[in-house]
C-alpha positions in Angstrom: 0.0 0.0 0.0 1.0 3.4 -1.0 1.5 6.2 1.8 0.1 8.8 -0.4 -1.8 8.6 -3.6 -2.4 11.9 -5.5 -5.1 12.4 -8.4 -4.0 14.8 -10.8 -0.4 15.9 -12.5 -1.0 19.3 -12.7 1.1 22.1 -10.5 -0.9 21.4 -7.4 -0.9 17.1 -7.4 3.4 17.3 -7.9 4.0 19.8 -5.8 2.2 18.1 -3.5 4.0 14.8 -4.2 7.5 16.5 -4.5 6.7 18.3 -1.1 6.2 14.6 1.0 8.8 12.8 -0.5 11.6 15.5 0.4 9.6 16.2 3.9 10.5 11.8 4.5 7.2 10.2 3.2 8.2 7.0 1.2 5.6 5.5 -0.9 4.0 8.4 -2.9 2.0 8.1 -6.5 0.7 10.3 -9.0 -1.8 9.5 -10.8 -2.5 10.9 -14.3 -4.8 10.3 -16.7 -3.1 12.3 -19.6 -0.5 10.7 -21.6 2.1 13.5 -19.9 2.0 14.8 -17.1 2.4 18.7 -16.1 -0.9 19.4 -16.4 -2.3 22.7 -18.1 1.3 24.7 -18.2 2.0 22.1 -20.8 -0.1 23.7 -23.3 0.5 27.6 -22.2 3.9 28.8 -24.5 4.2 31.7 -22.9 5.4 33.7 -19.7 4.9 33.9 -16.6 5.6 30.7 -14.7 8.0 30.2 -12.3 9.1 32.6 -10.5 7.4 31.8 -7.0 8.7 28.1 -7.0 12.3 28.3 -9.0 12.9 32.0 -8.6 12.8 32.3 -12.8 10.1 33.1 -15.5 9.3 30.0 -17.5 7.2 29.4 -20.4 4.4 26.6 -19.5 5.8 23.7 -21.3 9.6 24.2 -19.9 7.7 25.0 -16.1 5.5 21.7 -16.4 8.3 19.5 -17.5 10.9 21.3 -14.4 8.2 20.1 -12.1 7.5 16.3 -13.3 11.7 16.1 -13.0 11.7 17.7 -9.6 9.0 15.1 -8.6 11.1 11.9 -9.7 14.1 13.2 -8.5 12.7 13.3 -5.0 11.2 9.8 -5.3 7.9 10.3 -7.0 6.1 7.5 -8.7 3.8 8.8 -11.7 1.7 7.2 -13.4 0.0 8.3 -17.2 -2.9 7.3 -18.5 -4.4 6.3 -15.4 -8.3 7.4 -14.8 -10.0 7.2 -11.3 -13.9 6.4 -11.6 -14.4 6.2 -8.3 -13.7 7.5 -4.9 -14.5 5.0 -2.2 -14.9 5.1 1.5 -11.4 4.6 3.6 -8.7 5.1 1.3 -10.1 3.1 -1.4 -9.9 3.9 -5.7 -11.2 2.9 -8.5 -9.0 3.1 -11.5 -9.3 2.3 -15.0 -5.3 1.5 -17.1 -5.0 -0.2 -20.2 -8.6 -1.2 -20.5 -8.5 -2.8 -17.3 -10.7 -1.7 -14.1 -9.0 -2.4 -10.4 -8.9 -1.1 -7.3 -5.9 0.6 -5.3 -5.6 2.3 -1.8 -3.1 4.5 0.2 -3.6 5.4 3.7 -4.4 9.2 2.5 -5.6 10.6 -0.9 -4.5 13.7 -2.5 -7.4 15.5 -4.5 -5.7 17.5 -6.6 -8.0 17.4 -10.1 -7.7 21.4 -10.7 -10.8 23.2 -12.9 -11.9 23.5 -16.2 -13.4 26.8 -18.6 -17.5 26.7 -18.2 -18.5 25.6 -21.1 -20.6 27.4 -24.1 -23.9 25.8 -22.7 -22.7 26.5 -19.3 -22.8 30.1 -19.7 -26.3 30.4 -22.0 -24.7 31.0 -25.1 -27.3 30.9 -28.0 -27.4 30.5 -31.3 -26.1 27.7 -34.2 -23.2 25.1 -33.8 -20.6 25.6 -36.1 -16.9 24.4 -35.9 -14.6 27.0 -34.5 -16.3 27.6 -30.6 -13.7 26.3 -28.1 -12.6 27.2 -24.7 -8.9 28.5 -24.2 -7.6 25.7 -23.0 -8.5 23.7 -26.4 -6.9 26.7 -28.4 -3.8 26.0 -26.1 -3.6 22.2 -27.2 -4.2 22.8 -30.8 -2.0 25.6 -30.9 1.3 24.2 -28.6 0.8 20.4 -28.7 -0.7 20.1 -32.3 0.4 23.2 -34.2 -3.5 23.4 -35.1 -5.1 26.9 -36.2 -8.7 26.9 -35.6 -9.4 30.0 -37.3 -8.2 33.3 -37.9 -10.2 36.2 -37.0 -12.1 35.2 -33.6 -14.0 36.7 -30.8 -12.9 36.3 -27.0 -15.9 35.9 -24.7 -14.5 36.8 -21.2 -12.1 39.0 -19.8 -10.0 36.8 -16.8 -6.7 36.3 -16.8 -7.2 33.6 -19.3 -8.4 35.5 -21.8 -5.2 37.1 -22.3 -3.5 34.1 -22.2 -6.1 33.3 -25.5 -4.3 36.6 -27.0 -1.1 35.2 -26.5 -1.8 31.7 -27.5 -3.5 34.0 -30.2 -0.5 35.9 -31.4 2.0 32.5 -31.4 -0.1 31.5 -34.3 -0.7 34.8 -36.1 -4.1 34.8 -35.0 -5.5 38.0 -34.6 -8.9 38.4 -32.4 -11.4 41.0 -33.4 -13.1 41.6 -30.4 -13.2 40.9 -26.7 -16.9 40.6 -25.0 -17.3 40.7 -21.6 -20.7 40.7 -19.4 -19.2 42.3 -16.7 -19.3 46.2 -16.5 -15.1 46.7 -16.3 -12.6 44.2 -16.9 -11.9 41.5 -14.7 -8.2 40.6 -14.9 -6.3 43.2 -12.6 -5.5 46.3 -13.2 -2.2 46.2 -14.4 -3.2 44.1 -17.1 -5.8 46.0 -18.4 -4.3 48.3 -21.0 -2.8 44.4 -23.0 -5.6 44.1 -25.4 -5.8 47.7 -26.5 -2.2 47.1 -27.1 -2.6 44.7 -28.9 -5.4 46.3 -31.1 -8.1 44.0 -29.6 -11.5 46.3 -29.0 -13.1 45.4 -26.1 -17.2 45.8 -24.7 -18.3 45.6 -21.5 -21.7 44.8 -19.9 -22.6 43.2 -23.1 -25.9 40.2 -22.6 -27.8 37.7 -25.8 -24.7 36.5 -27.1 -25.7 34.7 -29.8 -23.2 32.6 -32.3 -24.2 32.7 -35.9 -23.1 30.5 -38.8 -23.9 26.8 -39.8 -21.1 25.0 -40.5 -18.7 27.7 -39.7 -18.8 30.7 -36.8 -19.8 33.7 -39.4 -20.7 36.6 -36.7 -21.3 36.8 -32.8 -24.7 39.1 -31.9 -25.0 40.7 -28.9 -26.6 43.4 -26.9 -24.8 46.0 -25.6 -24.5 47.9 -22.5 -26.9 50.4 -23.7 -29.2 47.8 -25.3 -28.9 48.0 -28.5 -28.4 44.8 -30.5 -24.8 44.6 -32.5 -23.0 42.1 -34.7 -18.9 41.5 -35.1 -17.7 39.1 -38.1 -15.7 36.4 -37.2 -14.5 33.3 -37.9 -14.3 31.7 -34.0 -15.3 32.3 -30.8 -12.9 31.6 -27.9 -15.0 30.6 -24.8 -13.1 31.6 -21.4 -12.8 31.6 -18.3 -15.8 31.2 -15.6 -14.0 28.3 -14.2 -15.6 25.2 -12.4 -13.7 22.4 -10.2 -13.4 19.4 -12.3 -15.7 17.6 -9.4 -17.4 14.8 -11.4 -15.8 12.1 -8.9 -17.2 14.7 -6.1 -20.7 14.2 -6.9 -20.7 10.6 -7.5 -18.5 10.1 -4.4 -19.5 10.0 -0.3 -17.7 13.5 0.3 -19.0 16.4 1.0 -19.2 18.9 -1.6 -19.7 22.8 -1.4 -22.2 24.1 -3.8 -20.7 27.9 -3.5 -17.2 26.8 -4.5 -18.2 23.5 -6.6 -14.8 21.8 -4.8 -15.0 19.3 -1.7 -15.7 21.0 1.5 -12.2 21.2 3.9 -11.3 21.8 7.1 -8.2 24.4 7.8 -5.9 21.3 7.2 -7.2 20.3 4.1 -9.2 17.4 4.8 -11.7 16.7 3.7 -15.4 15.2 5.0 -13.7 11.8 4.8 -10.2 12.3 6.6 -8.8 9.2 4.5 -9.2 12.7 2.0 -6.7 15.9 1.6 -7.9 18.4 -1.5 -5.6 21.4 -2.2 -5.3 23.4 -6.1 -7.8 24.8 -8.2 -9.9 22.0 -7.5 -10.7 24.2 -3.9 -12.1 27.1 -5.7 -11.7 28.8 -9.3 -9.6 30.4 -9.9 -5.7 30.6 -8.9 -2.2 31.1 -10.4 -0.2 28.3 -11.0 2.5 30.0 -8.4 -0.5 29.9 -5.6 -1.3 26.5 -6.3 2.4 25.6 -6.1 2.7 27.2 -2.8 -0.6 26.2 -1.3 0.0 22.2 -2.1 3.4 22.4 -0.5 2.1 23.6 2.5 -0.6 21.2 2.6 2.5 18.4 2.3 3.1 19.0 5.7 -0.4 18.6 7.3 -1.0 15.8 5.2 2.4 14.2 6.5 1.1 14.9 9.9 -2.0 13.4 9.0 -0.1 10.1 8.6 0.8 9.9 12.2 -2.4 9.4 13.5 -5.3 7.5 12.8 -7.9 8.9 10.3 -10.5 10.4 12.3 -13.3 12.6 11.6 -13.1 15.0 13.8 -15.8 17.8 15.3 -16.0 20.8 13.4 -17.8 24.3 13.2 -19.3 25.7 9.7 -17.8 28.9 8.0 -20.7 30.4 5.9 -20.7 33.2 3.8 -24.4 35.0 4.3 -26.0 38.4 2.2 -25.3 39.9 -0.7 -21.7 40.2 -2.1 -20.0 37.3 -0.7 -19.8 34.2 -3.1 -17.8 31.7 -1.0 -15.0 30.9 1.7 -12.5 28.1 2.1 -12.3 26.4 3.8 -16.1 25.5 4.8 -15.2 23.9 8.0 -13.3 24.6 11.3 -12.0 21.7 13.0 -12.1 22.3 16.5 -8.9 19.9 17.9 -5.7 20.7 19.5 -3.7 20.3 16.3 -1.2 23.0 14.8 0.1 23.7 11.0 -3.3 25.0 9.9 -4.4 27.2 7.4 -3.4 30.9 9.0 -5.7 32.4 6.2 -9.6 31.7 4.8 -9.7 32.2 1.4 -13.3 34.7 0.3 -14.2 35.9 -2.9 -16.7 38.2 -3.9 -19.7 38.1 -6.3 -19.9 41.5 -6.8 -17.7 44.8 -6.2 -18.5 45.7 -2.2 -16.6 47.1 0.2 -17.2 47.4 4.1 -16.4 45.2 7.3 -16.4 41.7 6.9 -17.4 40.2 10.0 -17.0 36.9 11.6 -20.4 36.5 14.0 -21.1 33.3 16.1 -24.3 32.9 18.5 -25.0 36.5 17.9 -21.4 37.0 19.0 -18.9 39.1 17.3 -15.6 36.9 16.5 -13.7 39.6 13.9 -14.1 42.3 11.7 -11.9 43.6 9.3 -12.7 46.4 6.6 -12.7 45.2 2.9 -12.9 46.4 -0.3 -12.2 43.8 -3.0 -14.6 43.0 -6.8 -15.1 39.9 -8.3 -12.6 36.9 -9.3 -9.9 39.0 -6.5 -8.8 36.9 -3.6 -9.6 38.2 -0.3 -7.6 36.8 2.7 -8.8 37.3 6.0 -6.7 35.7 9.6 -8.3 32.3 11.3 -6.6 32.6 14.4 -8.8 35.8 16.0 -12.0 33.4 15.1 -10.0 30.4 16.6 -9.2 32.0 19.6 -12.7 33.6 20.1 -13.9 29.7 20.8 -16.8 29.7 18.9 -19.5 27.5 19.3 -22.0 27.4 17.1 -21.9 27.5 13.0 -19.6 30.8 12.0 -20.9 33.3 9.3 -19.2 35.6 7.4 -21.1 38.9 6.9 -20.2 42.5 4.9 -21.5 44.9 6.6 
């Protein structure tokens, strides 16, 4: 039996790996269901990656295959084209290799299964089929992994950080976007970013509703209503579908965890665990969306409660709710506040925001006031806010997290 089974060979699931084996755990496995592992850097040629976890900027590719050789140079085992279909009670998987369906089992699981773009019927998106809609990660593959080029002239819907990334996967290939659409009324990747597509000559539209794809067997046009209501129409040859990103949480909902419907991830406890204990979740699988750099920060330091973990048995232990509550407030991890003696805990709970607000966030128990701090934060920005004044308040009833 493994020590340590991890699903996923992204950033998050060999960091997390890489992190146990140098910290003294012996029997650790990755498993991948790609043919390579590395995960979505892989498919991103461009900068920045790096810099947080070797202290250089990278391009994708060169950052996912520096992390697969830091993994088996600590003693990693990884394994490709590996699928789990199942996540059973106590340690147990369900794995399909070769054709062949078996079972495996480690004394703790690593969830580490990152997030994928919404997809077009996801986010309401009307109108004919055509060849040429894909998310950004698919442009990525055909682009860097097949040399593909989908179209010419398309429209980005969305404007995350990923988006831009679509200009740059854009530009590699001499692709040249004629519009980016976004539903929101300013743009959500930070502010420092903001001036990149007007750089690059890419018009943008906020607060735009009805998109609508036209064309039969090819995208012709994308229709949509702008901010003032009036119905326009860009030509185009492709529409690049990104961002809104969901926890890839199929095995969630078929599985015995406990899943949180804000976040779409597995509910966890300031260690990581998760409803089952046998269970540790850490990556973009806990909430969408972060840097690769946060994700490769965030695993390592969940290496070391999971390697705690392993010196005790696996016991569920009693635990308070976090809750976000009103308007404004879209989630917090983690969902759950264990309530034992341990240390090596999360210092930080993670919030983001549904809407642009700004005020005291406040932590209230049995009518009780735990913490307040004043915040001022818009959507898709992470807000961090200290566990230990909560902790310490010993609260004993469920916890909710208020702007007021």
């Amino acid at each position: 039996m493994f020590d340590v089974i991890i699903i996923g060979g992204g950033t998050a699931g060999l960091a997390l790996a890489t992190a146990l084996c140098q910290q003294g755990v012996k029997r650790v496995r990755v498993l991948e269901r790609e043919a390579e592992a590395g995960g979505v850097p892989r498919h991103c040629g461009h900068y920045p990656f790096g810099w947080r976890e070797f202290g250089r900027l990278m391009k994708g590719p060169d950052y996912a295959r520096k992390l697969v050789a830091k993994a088996r140079a600590a003693g990693v085992e990884i394994s490709t084209g590996v699928a789990v279909t199942a996540l059973l009670k106590d340690g147990q998987l369900r794995i399909s290799q070769n054709g062949e369906i078996s079972e495996i089992s480690a004394r703790r699981i690593g969830l580490c299964m990152g997030v994928r773009e919404a997809s077009r019927a996801q986010r309401l998106i009307s109108g004919q089929r055509p060849l040429g809609v894909i998310s950004t990660g698919a442009l990525q593959s055909m682009v860097f992994l097949h040399r593909q080029r989908p179209f010419s002239r398309p429209v980005i819907l969305g404007s995350e950080l990923v988006s831009l990334s679509a200009i740059m996967t854009c530009a590699h290939m001499g692709i040249k976007p004629v519009m980016m659409l976004e539903e929101t009324a300013e743009m959500k990747a930070r502010a420092i970013m903001r001036p990149y597509p007007a750089l690059k000559g890419i018009p943008m539209r906020f607060g735009v509703s009805d998109v609508e794809i036209i064309g039969d067997k090819t995208v012709q046009a994308v229709r949509y209503t702008d901010a003032d209501g009036h119905t326009q129409e860009v030509a185009a040859d492709g529409v690049i579908v990104s961002g809104q990103f969901r926890p890839e949480s199929a095995l969630l909902h078929e599985s015995h965890l406990a899943v949180d419907p804000a976040t779409g991830g597995p509910e966890i406890d300031q260690y990581g665990r998760c409803s089952d204990p046998h269970y540790f979740a850490t990556g973009n699988l806990l909430r969408p969306v972060e840097t690769s750099g946060w994700c490769w920060q965030e695993a390592v330091e969940t290496a070391a409660r999971v390697r705690a973990g392993l010196k005790q048995d696996p016991v569920e232990q009693p635990f308070l709710r976090l809750k976000v509550e009103g308007k404004g407030l879209r989630y917090v991890v983690p969902q759950r506040l264990s309530l034992g003696a341990e240390a090596g805990g999360m210092k930080e709970m993670q919030l983001r925001m549904s809407a642009p607000a700004s005020g005291y966030l406040t932590a209230m128990s049995a009518g009780r006031s735990l913490h307040s701090a004043f915040v001022e934060a818009r959507p898709e920005r992470r807000v961090l806010l200290p566990l230990a004044p909560i902790i310490n308040a010993k609260p004993r009833e469920t916890i909710r997290l208020r702007l007021l």
